[in-house]
C-alpha positions in Angstrom: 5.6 -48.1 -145.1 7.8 -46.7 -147.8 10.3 -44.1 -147.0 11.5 -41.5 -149.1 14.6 -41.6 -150.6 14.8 -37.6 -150.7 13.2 -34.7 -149.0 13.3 -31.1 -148.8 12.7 -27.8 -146.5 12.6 -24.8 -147.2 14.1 -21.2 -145.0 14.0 -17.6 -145.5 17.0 -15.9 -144.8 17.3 -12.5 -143.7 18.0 -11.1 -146.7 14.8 -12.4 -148.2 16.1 -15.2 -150.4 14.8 -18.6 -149.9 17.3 -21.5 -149.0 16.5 -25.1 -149.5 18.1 -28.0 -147.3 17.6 -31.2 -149.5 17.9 -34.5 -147.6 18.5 -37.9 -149.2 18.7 -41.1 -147.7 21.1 -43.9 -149.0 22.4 -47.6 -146.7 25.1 -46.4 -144.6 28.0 -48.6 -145.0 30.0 -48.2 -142.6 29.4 -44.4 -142.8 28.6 -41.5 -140.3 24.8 -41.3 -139.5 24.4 -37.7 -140.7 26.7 -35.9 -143.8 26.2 -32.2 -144.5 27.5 -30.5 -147.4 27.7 -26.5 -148.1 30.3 -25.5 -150.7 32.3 -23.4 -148.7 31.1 -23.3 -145.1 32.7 -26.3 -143.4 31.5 -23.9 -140.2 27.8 -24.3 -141.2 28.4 -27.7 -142.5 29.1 -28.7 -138.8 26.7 -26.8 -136.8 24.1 -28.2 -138.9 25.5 -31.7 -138.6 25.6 -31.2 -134.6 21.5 -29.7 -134.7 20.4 -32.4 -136.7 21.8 -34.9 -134.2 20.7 -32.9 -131.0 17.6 -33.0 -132.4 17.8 -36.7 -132.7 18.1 -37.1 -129.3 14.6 -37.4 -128.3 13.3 -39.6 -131.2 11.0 -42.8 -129.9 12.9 -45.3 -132.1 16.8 -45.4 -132.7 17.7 -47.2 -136.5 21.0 -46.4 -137.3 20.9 -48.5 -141.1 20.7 -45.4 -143.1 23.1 -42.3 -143.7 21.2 -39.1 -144.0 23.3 -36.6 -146.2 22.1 -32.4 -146.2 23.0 -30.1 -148.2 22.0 -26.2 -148.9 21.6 -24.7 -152.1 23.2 -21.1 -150.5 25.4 -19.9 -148.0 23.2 -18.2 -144.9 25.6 -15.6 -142.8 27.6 -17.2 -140.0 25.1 -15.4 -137.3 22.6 -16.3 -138.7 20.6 -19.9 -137.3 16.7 -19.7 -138.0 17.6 -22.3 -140.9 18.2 -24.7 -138.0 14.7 -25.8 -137.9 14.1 -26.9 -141.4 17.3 -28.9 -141.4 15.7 -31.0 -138.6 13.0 -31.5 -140.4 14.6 -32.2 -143.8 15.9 -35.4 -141.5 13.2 -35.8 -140.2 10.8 -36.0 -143.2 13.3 -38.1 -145.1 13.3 -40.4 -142.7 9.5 -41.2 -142.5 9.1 -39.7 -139.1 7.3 -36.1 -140.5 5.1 -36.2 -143.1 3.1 -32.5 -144.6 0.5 -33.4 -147.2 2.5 -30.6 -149.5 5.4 -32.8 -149.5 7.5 -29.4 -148.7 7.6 -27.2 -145.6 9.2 -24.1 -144.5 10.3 -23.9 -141.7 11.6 -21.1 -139.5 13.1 -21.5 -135.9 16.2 -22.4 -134.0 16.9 -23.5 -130.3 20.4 -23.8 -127.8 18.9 -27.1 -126.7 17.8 -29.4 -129.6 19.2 -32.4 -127.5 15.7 -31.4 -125.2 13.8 -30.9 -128.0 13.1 -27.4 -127.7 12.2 -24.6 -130.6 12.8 -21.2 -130.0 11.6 -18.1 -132.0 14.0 -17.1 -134.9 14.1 -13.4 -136.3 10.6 -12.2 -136.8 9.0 -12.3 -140.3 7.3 -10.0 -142.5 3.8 -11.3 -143.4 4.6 -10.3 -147.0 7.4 -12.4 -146.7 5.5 -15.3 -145.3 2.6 -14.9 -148.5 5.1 -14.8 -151.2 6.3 -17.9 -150.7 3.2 -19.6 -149.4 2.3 -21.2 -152.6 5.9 -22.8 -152.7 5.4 -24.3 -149.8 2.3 -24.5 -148.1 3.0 -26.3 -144.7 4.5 -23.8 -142.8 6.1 -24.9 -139.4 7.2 -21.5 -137.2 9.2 -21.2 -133.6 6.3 -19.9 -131.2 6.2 -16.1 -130.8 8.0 -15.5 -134.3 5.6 -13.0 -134.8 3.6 -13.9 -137.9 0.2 -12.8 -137.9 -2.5 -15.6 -137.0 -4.4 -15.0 -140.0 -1.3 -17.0 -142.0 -2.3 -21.1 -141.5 1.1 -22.5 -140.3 2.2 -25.0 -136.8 3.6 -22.9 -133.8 5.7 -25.4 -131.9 8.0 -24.7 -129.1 9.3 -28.0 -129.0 9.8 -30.9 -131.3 6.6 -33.2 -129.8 4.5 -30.2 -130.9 4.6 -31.2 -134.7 2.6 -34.5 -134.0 0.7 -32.7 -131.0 2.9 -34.7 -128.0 4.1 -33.7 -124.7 7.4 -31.7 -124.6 10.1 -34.4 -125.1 12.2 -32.5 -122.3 10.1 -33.9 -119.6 12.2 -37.1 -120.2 15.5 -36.0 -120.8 17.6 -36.6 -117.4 20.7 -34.4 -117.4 23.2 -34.4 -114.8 27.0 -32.7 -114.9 30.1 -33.5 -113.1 33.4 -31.2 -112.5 36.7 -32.3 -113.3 39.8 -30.0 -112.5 41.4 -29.0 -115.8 45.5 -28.1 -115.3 47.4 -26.3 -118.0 50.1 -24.8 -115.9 48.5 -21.3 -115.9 46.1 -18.9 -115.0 43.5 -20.7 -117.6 43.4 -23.8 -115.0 40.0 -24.1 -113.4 37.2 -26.9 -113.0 35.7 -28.0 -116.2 32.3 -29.5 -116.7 30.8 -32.2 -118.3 27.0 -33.0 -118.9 25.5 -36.1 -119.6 21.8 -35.8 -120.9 19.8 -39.4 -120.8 17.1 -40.3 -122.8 15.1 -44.0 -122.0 14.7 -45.6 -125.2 13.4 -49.1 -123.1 14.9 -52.1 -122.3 17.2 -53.3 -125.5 15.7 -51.5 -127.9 17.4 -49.7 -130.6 15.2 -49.9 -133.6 15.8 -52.6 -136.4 19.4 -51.4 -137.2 21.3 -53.7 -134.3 22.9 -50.7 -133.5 25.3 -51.0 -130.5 25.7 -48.8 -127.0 28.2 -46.6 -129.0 26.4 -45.2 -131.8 23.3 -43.9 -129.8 26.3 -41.7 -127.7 26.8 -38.5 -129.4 29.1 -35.8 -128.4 29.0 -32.2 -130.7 32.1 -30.3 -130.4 34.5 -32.8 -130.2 36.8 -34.3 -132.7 36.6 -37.3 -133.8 39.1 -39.2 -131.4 37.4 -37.9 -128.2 34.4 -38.2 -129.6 35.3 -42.4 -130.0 37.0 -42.3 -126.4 34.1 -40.7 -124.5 31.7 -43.2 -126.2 34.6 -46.3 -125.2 34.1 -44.9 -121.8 30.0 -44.7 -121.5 29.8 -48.6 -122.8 32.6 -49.8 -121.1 31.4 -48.0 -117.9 27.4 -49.1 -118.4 28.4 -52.5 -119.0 29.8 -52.6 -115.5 26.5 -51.8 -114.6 25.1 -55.1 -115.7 21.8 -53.8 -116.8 23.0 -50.5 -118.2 23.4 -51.3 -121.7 21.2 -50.9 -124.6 18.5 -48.6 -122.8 19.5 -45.3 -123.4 20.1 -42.5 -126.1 23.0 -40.0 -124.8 24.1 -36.5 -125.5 27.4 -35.3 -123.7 28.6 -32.1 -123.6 31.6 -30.3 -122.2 32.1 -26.9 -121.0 35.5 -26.6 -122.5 35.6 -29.2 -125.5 39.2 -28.7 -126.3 41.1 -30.1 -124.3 43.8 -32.9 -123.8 44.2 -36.3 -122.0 42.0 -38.4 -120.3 41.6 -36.8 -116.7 37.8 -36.2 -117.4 37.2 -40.2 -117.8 35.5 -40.3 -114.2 33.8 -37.2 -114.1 32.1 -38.3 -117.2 30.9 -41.6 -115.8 30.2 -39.7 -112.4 27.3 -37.4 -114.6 26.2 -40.5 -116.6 25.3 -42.5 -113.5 24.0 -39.5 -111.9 21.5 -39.1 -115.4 20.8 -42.4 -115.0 19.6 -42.8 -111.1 22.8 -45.2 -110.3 24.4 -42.9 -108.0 23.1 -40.8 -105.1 23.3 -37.2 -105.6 25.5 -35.2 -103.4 24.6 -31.6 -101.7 26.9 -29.8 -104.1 28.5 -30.9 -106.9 30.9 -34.1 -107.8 34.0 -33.3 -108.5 36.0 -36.2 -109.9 39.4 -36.7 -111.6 40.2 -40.7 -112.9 40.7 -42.5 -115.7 40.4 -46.4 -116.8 41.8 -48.7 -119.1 39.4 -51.4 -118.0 36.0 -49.4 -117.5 34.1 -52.6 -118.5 35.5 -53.9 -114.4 34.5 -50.7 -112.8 38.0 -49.9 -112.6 39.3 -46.0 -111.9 43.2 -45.3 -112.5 45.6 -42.8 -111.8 46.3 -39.5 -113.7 49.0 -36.6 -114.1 49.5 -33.8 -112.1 48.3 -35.0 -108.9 49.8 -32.0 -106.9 48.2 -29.2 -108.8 45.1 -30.6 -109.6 44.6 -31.4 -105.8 45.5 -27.9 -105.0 43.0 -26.4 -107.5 40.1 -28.9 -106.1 41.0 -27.8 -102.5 40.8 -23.5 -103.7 37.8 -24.3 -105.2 35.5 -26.9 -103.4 32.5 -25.5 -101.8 30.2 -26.4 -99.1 28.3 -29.6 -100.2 30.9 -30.6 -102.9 32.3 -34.6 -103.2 35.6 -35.4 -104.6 36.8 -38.4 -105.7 40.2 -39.3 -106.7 42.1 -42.4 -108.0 43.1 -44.7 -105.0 46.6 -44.2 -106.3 47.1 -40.3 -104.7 46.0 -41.3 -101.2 49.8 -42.0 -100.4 50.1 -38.6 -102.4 47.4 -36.3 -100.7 49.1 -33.3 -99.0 49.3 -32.9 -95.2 45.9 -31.3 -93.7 44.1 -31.7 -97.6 41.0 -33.6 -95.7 41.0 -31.2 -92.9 40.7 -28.2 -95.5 38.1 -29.5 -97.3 36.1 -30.3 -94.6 36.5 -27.0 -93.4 35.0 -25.8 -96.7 32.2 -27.8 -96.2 33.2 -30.7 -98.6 34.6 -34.2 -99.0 36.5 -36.6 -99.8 37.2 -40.5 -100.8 40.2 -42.1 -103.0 38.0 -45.0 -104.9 40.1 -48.2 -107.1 36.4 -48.7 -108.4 33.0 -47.2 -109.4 30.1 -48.7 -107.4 32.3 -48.8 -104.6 32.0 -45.2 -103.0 
């Protein structure tokens, strides 16, 4: 089959004008996956960049050969998101994986959780709206319950699957979140999460682009260093594993994304093996601080600011919760810190390795 070299999909904006996101596909060379370019926006340029690879997430096949590079032909307001759908499917259509006999959609929709697959309704449209721009492109592709009057032929999905009539890719998305205590010397300290959403993409299999563990990880929100050490971490971590490599697409997210240091290494691992049925689940939540240089042994090390960090676990555990520290602070724990927790309800264990707790 014969892919496209170039694509487009069209949006109405909410001051009537159309946009068009125009998708081309080139070798990627080294490149990132996805480029997005809008003169002027570097705020749009990256949300649309993170949406279009959320909305990767679920794909059946992984082939990371090709760089796919958007761009818009106007500026929609920073609010404003129903253009989010049409971008997915600009990659999408570019990349052989939607076809519409019109060769051009519009689309209309946008969604908090692409990474599940999920559509939600954008701003409703005006069925004069919706005619006027019919004949430009016939194949219309709506968020369910936008309100557009049935008589008007177009596709109301709620989720991605819904465009070739499959189940809702959500029902296999595992996602599983971890706590790690984040200490800034302030009133801002508290626990920070992590979320680690799985998708089974079969034993090795990663399309025809020998792509490797690290470029099916993605991480919106983060620069481009953390983004490189949380996907260091998942490899080095699944290879410890022994059959963890090469079978999964990943999407990990973080409550607070700015942060600094590497204190949310085991937390991180914690949620992915959690995702990935190699851990048992606890009652409450995990609550883990650690790092590693040498994740690919199972190996947890020590962090900074053991003392406050315990004291903000032990003022915030609850009933059912399991920490887990780096063997390193069990000479370090404070007199009567297991006692407390246990009165709370929770646990404890100081661990020199993952698999070992």
């Amino acid at each position: 089959m014969t892919l496209p070299t170039t694509a487009q999909c069209l949006a109405l904006l909410a001051n009537g004008r159309m946009l068009t996101i125009m998708a081309s596909r080139r070798p990627r060379a080294n490149r990132a996956d996805v480029k997005c370019i809008v003169a002027g926006a570097p705020a749009i340029c990256e949300r649309m960049q993170q949406v279009v690879r959320l909305a990767r997430h679920t794909e059946a096949r992984f082939d990371s050969r090709d760089q796919v590079v958007l761009s818009m032909d106007a500026v929609p307001e920073p609010d404003e998101r129903d253009w989010e759908l049409a971008a997915v499917l600009a990659d999408r259509m570019v990349r052989g994986l939607y076809r519409c006999a019109s060769g051009v959609a519009l689309a209309h929709g946008r969604s908090d959780a692409w990474h599940l697959g999920r559509v939600q309704a954008g701003v409703p449209l005006a069925i004069e709206q919706v005619r006027h721009h019919l004949t430009l492109a016939p194949a219309l592709v709506l968020g369910a319950g936008t309100g557009v009057a049935p008589e008007v032929d177009c596709l109301f999905i709620s989720h991605l699957g819904g465009l070739h009539g499959h189940p809702d890719p959500a029902t296999a998305v595992a996602s599983a979140m971890a706590w790690f205590p984040l200490h800034s010397g302030g009133v801002n300290d508290s626990l920070g999460w992590v979320e680690v959403s799985v998708y089974s993409i079969g034993q090795g299999v990663f399309g025809h682009g020998g792509a490797d563990e690290e470029d099916t990880i993605a991480a919106p929100g983060l620069d481009l260093s953390a983004q490189l050490a949380v996907r260091r971490t998942l490899a080095g971590a699944r290879h410890f594993d022994g059959r963890g490599l090469g079978r999964w697409r990943t999407v990990v997210r973080f409550g607070q994304p700015r942060f600094q240091g590497a204190s949310y290494e085991l937390a991180l691992v914690m949620a992915d093996r959690l995702a990935r049925g190699r851990e048992c689940v606890p009652r409450g939540r995990i609550i883990a601080t650690g790092c590693s240089s040498a994740w690919h042994a199972g190996q947890v090390e020590t962090v900074d600011g053991c003392g406050p960090k315990l004291a903000l676990i032990l003022k915030q555990a609850v009933a059912g919760d399991r920490v887990l520290l780096p063997a390193a602070w069990q000479g370090q724990l404070p007199d009567g810190f297991a006692a407390a927790l246990r009165a709370r309800g929770a646990s404890h264990v100081c661990i020199e390795r993952i698999g070992m707790i």
